[in-house]
C-alpha positions in Angstrom: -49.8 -46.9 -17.1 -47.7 -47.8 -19.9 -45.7 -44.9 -21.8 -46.6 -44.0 -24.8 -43.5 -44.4 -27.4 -44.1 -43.5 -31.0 -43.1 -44.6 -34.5 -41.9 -41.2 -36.0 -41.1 -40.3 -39.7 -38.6 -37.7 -39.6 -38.2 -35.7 -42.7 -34.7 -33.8 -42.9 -32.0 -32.8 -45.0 -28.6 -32.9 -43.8 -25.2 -34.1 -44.2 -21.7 -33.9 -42.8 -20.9 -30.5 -44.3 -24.2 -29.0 -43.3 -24.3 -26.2 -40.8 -23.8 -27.5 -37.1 -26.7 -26.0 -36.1 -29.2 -28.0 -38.6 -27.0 -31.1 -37.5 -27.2 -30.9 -33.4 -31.4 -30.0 -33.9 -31.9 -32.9 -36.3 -29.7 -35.2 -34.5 -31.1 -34.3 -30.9 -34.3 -35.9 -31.8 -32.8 -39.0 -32.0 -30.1 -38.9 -29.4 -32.5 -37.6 -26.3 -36.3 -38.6 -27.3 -37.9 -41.4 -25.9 -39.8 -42.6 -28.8 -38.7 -44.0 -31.9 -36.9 -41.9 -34.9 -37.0 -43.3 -38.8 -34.8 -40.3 -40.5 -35.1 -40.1 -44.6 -34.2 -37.4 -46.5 -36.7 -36.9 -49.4 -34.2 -34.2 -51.0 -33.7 -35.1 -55.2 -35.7 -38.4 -55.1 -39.4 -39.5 -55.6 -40.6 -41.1 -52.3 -39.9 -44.7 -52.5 -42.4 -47.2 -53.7 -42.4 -49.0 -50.2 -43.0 -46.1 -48.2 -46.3 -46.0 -46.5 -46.4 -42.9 -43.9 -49.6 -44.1 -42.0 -47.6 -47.1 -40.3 -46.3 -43.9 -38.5 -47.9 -41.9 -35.7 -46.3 -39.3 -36.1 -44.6 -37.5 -39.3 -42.5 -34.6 -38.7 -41.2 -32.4 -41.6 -37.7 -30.5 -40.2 -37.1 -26.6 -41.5 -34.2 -28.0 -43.3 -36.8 -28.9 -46.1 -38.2 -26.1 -47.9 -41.8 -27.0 -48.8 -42.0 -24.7 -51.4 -39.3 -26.6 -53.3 -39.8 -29.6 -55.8 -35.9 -30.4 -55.1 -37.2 -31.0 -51.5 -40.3 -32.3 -51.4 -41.6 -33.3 -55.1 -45.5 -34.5 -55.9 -44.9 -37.6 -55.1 -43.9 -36.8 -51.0 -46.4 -34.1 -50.9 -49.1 -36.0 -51.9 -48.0 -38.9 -49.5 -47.7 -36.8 -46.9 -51.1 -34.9 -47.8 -52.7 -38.6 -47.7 -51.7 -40.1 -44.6 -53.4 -39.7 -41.7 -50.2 -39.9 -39.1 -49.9 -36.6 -37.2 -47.9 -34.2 -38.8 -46.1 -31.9 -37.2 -43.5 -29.2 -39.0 -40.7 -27.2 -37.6 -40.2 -23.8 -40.0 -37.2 -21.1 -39.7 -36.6 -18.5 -42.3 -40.8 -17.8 -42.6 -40.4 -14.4 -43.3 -40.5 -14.5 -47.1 -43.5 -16.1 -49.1 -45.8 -16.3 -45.8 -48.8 -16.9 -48.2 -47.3 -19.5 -50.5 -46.2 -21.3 -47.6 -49.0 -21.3 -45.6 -51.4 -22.6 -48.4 -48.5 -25.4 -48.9 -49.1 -26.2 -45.1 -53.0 -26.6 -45.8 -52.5 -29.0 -48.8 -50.4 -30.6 -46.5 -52.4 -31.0 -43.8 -50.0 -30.0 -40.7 -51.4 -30.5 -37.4 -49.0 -28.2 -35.0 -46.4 -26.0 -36.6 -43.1 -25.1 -34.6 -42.2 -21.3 -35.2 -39.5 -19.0 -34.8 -42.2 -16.3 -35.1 -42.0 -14.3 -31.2 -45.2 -15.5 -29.5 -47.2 -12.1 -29.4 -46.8 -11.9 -33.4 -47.4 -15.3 -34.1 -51.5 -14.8 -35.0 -50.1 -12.0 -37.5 -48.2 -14.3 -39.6 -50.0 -17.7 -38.9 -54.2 -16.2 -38.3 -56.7 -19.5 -37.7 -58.8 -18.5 -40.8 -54.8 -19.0 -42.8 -54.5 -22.3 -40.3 -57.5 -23.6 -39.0 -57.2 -25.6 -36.2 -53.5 -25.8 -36.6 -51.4 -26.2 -33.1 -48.8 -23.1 -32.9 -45.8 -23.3 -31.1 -43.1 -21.1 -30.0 -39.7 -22.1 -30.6 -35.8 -20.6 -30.7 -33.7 -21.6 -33.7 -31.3 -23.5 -32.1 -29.9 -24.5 -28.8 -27.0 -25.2 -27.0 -25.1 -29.1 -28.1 -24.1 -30.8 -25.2 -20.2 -31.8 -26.3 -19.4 -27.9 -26.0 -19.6 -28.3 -22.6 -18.3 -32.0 -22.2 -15.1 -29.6 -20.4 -15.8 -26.1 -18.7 -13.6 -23.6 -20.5 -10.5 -22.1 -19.4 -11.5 -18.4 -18.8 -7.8 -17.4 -18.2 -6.4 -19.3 -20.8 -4.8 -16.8 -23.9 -6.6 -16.9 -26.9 -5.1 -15.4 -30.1 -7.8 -13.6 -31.1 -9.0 -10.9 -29.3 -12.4 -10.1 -31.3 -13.7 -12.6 -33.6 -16.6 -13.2 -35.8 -18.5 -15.4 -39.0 -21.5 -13.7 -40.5 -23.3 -13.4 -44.0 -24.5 -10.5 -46.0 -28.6 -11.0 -46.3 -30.9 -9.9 -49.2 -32.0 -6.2 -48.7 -35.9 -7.1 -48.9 -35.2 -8.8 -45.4 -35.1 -4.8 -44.0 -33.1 -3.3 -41.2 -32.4 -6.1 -39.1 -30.7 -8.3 -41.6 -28.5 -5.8 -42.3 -27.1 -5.7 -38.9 -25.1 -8.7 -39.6 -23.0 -7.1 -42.1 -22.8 -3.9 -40.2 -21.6 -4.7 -37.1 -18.8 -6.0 -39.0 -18.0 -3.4 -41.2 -18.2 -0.6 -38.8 -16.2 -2.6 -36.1 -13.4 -3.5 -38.1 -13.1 0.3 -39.1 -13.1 1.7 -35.5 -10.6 -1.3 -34.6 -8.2 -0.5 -36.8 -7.3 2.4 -34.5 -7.0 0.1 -31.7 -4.2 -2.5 -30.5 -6.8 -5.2 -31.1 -6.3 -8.5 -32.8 -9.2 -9.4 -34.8 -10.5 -12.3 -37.4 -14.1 -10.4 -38.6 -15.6 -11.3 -41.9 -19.3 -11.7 -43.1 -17.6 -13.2 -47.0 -19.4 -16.3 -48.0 -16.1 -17.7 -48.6 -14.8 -17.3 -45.2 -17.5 -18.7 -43.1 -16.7 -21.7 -40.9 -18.3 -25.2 -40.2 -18.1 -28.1 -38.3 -14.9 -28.7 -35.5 -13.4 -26.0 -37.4 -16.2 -23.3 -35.7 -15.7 -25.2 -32.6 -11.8 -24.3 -32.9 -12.1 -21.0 -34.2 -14.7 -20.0 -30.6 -12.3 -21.4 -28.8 -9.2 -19.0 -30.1 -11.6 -16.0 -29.7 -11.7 -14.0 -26.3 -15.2 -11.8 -27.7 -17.1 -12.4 -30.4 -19.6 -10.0 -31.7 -23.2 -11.1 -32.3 -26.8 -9.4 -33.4 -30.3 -10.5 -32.7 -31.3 -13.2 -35.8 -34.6 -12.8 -37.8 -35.8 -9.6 -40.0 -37.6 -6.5 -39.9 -39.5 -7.3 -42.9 -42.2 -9.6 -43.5 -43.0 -10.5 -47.1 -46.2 -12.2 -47.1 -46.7 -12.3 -51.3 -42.9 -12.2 -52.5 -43.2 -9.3 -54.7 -41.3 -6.9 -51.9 -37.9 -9.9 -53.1 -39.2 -9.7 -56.8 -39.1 -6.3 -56.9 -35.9 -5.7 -55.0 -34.1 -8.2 -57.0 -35.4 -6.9 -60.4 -34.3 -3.2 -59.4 -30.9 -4.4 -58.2 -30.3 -6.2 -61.5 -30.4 -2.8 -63.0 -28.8 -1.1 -60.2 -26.1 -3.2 -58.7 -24.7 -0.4 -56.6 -27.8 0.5 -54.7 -27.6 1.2 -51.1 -29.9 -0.4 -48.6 -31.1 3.2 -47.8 -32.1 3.6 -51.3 -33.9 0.3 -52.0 -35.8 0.5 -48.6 -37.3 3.8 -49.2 -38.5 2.2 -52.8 -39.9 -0.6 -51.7 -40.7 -1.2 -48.5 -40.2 1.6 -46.1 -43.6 1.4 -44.3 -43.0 -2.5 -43.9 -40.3 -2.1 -41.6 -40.9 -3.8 -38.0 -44.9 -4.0 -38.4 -44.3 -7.8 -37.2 -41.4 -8.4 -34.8 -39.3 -11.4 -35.8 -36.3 -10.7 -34.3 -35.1 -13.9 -32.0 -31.8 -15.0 -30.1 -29.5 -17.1 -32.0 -27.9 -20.7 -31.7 -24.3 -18.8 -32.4 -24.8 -17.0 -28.9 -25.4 -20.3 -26.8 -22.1 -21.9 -28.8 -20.2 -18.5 -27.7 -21.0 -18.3 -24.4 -20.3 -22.7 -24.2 -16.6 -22.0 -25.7 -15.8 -19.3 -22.9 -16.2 -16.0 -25.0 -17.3 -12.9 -24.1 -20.6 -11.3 -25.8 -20.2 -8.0 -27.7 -23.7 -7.6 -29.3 -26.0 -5.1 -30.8 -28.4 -3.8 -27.9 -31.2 -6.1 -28.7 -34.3 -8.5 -27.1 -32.3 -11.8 -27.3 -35.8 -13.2 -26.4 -34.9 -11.9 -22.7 -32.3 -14.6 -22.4 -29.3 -12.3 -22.1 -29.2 -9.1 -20.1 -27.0 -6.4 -20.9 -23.7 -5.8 -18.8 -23.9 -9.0 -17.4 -23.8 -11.6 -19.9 -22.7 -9.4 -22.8 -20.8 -5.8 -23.6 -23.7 -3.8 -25.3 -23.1 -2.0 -28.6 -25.4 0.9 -29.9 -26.6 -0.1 -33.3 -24.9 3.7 -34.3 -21.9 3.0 -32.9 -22.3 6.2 -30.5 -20.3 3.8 -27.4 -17.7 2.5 -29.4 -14.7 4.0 -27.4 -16.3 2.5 -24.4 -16.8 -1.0 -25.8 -13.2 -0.9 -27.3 -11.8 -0.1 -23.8 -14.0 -3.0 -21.7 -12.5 -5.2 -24.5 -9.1 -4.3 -23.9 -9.8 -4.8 -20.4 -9.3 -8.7 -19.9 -10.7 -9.0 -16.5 -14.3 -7.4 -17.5 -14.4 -9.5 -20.6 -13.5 -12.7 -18.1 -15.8 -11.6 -15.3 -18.7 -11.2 -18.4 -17.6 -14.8 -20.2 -17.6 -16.9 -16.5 -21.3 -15.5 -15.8 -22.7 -15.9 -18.8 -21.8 -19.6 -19.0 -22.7 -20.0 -15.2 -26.5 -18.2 -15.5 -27.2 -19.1 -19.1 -25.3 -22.7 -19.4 -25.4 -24.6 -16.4 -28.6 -24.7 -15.5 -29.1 -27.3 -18.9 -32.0 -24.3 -20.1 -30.9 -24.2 -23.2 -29.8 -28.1 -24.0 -31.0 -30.0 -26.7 -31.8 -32.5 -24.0 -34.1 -29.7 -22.3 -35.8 -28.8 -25.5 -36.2 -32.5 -27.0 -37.6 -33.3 -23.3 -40.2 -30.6 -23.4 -41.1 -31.4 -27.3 -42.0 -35.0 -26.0 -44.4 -33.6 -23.3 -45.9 -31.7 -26.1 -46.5 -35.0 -28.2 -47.9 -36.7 -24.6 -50.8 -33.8 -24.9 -52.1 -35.4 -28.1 -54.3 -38.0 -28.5 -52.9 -39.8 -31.5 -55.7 -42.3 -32.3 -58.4 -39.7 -32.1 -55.9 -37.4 -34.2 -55.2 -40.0 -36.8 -59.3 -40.4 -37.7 -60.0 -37.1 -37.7 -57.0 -36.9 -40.2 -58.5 -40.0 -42.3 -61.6 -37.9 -42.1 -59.9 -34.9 -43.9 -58.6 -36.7 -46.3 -61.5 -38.4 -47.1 -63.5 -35.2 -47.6 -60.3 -33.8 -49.2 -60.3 -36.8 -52.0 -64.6 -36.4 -52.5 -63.8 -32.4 -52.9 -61.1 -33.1 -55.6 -63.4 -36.5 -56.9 -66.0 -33.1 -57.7 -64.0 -31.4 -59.2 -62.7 -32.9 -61.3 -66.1 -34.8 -62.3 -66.7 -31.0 -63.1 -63.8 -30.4 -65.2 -64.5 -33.4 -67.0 -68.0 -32.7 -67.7 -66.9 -29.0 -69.4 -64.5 -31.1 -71.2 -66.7 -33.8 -72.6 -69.3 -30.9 -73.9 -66.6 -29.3 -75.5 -65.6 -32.5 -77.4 -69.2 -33.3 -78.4 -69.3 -29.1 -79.8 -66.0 -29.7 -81.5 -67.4 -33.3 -83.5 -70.9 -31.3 -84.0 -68.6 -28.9 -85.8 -66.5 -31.3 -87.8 -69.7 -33.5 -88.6 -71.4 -30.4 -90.3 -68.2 -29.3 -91.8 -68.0 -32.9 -93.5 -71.5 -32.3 -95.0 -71.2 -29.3 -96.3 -67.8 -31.0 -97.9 -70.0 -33.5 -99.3 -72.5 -31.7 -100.6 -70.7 -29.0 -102.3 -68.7 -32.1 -103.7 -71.9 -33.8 -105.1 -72.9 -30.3 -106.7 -69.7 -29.0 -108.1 -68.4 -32.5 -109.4 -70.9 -34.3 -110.6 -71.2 -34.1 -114.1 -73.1 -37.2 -114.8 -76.5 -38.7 -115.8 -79.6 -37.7 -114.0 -80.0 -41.9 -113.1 -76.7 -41.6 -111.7 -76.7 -38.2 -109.9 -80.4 -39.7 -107.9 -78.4 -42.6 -107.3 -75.2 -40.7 -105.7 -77.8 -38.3 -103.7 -79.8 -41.5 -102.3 -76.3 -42.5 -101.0 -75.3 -39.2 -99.3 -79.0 -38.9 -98.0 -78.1 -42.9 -96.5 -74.9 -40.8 -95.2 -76.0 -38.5 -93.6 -78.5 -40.2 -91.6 -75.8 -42.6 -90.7 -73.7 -39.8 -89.2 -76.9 -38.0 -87.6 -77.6 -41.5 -85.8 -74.2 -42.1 -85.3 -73.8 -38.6 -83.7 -77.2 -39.1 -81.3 -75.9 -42.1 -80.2 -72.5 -40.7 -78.8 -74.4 -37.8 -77.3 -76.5 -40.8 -75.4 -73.6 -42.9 -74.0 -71.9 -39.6 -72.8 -75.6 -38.9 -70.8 -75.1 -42.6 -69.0 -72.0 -42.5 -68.7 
C-alpha cells in the first residue's frame, strides 16, 4: 500500500530572535515529518492573491499565531482559511485567557482537531463539544527536547561557574497562584542564598532573559537550575477577570498579588488544572544540570529525589535544599539520572513527538474530511447568503419609509408654496394647481412603481 504523504500549509510566526522553543517545535515539522511542509507566515500582511489553501490537505495554524489578533491573522486569512475545505488542524498554548473569544474564533474557523496544553482530565472543561462540536482534542506538552543538545553527552564532572542559575518572567496577576511561582522562586531563593557560599546568576527581569546559543551557553555554565510547573491556576473564560485586574492596577500600581486575588478572583483559583511540565526542564536536564524545582506534577515525567531536588512552595526545606546543592556529588548523581531516564530513551524528542503527530494524521481520512468540510462551508455561505438577504430586506423597507417621508414632506412644501405665494389671477392660480395636481400624481406613480421593482426584485 502506498504511504500517504501530504501537501501541508503550515501557518507560523517565527524568526531568528524568536524563543528557541517556538523555533525547534515549528522547525521539527519540517526536519522529521514524512509529508510535505509549505511554511508562510501570515503575520502584518493580507494573504496573497495567489494563495489557494484547498490545493492543501492539510492546513495547520501553529500557537505562535494568536487568532484573536488582526496583526496575525487579518480578514483576509481568516476568511481563506474559514473557506477551504483542507483539514485544519491548530496547535494552541497560552489558552487560559479569553477561552470564549477564542473558541468562537475556532468555530468561524472551522478547526478540525485542536492540539492543547490543557491536562487531559480538564480538557472537556475548557474545550465542551456543544463549544466544539465534532472537533478532534488532543493532548499535548509545550515543548520538547531538540535533538543538537544532545549531539554530545555532558560532562557531569566538568566545573561550571555557576552554581545556581535561572531565566524567568514576572506574569500578569489575573493568571493566579501558579504564575506567580515564577517570580517567587526567584525572589525568595536569592534571599535565603545570600547567606550561603553559593554562586548564583537568578533573575526573572525582562531585560535579562536569554535566547538562542546564548541559553544553550548559559545551561551549560549552570550546575542547578531552578524550575516550576508552567501553566496557571486561573482560567479566564470572558477576559473581564484581566480587564478588571488591569484597570484596578492602573489605580493601584503597588498592589500585592494577595490583595488583587482576594478582589477578583479568589474562588477561581485551581477550578481547572492547567499546570504542565515545561520545555526549559528537558533543555536543563540535556545540558547536564541538576533540577531544583517547586514540588509539583510535571505531568508525571519527573519524580522527586531522583531527577530533581524538591523545594516546598513555602520555603519550609530551604536549609536542606541549600545543603544537597552544596553537596556536588548529589547534584551529579541527580543530573546523570535524569538525563539517562528522561533523555535517552528519545521520549521526549521532537523526532518522537513529530513521529507520533504523523500517525495521528494517518487516522484521518482526508478525502472524506475535505467534503464534509466543502459541505460546511457550503451551508456556512447559504446561512450568511440568509442573512444577509434578511438584513437587506429591513434595509430596503427602511429606504422606501424614508422616500415615503421625503415624498410627503415635498408636497406639503408645495402646497403651502402654492397657497402662501401665489398672489395671482384666479386663471392663473387653476392653472398652477392643475400642474401641481399633474405633480403629484407623477410622484404617486413614480413612488408605486419603485415600491413594485423592489417586490420583484
Amino acid at each position: 500500500m502506498k504511504e500517504k504523504r501530504y501537501n501541508i500549509l503550515f501557518l507560523c510566526d517565527y524568526n531568528k530572535n524568536s524563543a528557541n522553543t517556538i523555533i525547534d517545535h515549528c522547525e521539527s515539522f519540517r526536519r522529521y515529518s514524512k509529508h510535505n511542509y509549505y511554511y508562510v507566515n501570515p503575520t502584518g500582511i493580507s494573504k496573497p492573491f495567489w494563495l489557494d489553501m484547498d490545493h492543501f490537505d492539510i492546513v495547520i495554524i501553529h500557537y505562535s499565531i494568536y487568532i484573536l489578533g488582526d496583526w496575525y491573522i487579518d480578514s483576509t486569512w481568516r476568511k481563506e482559511i474559514s473557506r477551504t475545505k483542507a483539514y485544519k488542524v491548530q496547535f494552541i498554548q497560552d489558552e487560559y485567557r479569553t477561552v470564549n473569544a477564542i473558541t468562537q474564533r475556532m468555530r468561524e474557523l472551522g478547526i478540525n482537531m485542536l492540539f492543547t496544553c490543557v491536562p487531559e482530565g480538564e480538557i472537556e472543561k475548557v474545550y465542551p463539544e456543544e463549544r466544539l462540536p465534532g472537533v478532534r482534542k488532543i493532548n499535548t506538552l509545550t515543548g520538547y527536547c531538540p535533538e543538537y543538545l544532545v549531539d554530545k553527552k555532558p560532562d557531569f564532572s566538568s566545573p561550571r561557574p555557576i552554581d545556581v542559575g535561572y531565566r524567568g518572567r514576572a506574569l500578569g496577576y489575573w493568571l493566579g497562584e501558579l504564575a506567580q511561582e515564577k517570580r517567587i522562586i526567584a525572589e525568595k531563593f536569592l534571599e535565603y542564598a545570600k547567606e550561603s557560599s553559593l554562586v548564583c546568576n537568578i533573575s526573572y527581569k525582562e531585560e535579562d532573559r536569554i535566547y538562542g546559543e546564548d541559553w544553550v551557553k548559559f545551561l551549560k555554565t549552570c550546575r542547578c537550575v531552578l524550575g516550576t510547573e508552567s501553566g496557571a491556576s486561573v482560567v479566564d473564560f470572558t477576559g473581564e477577570i484581566e480587564k478588571n485586574v488591569q484597570d484596578y492596577l492602573k489605580k493601584h500600581p503597588n498592589a500585592t498579588f494577595e490583595e488583587v486575588r482576594d478582589l477578583f478572583f479568589k474562588d477561581e483559583e485551581y477550578k481547572i488544572k492547567f499546570n504542565q511540565i515545561s520545555p526549559r526542564i528537558f533543555e536543563s536536564i540535556a545540558c547536564g544540570c541538576c533540577l531544583v524545582l517547586f514540588e509539583g506534577e510535571y505531568s508525571g515525567i519527573v519524580v522527586p529525589d531522583r531527577h530533581y531536588i524538591p523545594l516546598k512552595k513555602d520555603f519550609s526545606n530551604i536549609e536542606e535544599v541549600i545543603e544537597k546543592i552544596k553537596d556536588r556529588d548529589y547534584t551529579r548523581k541527580i543530573a546523570e539520572t535524569a538525563f539517562k531516564e528522561i533523555i535517552e530513551p528519545g521520549k521526549y524528542f521532537y523526532k518522537n513527538f513529530i513521529s507520533e503527530f504523523d500517525k495521528v494524521l494517518d487516522t484521518i481520512d482526508i478525502k472524506k474530511e475535505r467534503k464534509q468540510n466543502s459541505t460546511k462551508n457550503l451551508l456556512l455561505i447559504v446561512t450568511k447568503g440568509i442573512k444577509v438577504t434578511a438584513q437587506l430586506t429591513v434595509k430596503s423597507l427602511l429606504l422606501l419609509i424614508k422616500k415615503i417621508y421625503i415624498i410627503g414632506l415635498n408636497v406639503v412644501k408645495i402646497l403651502c408654496y402654492k397657497i402662501l405665494f401665489s398672489l395671482h389671477p384666479i386663471k392663473i392660480l387653476y392653472q398652477r394647481a392643475c400642474l401641481l395636481i399633474n405633480r403629484i400624481i407623477w410622484l404617486r406613480k413614480a413612488f408605486f412603481y419603485e415600491i413594485k421593482q423592489k417586490i420583484l426584485k
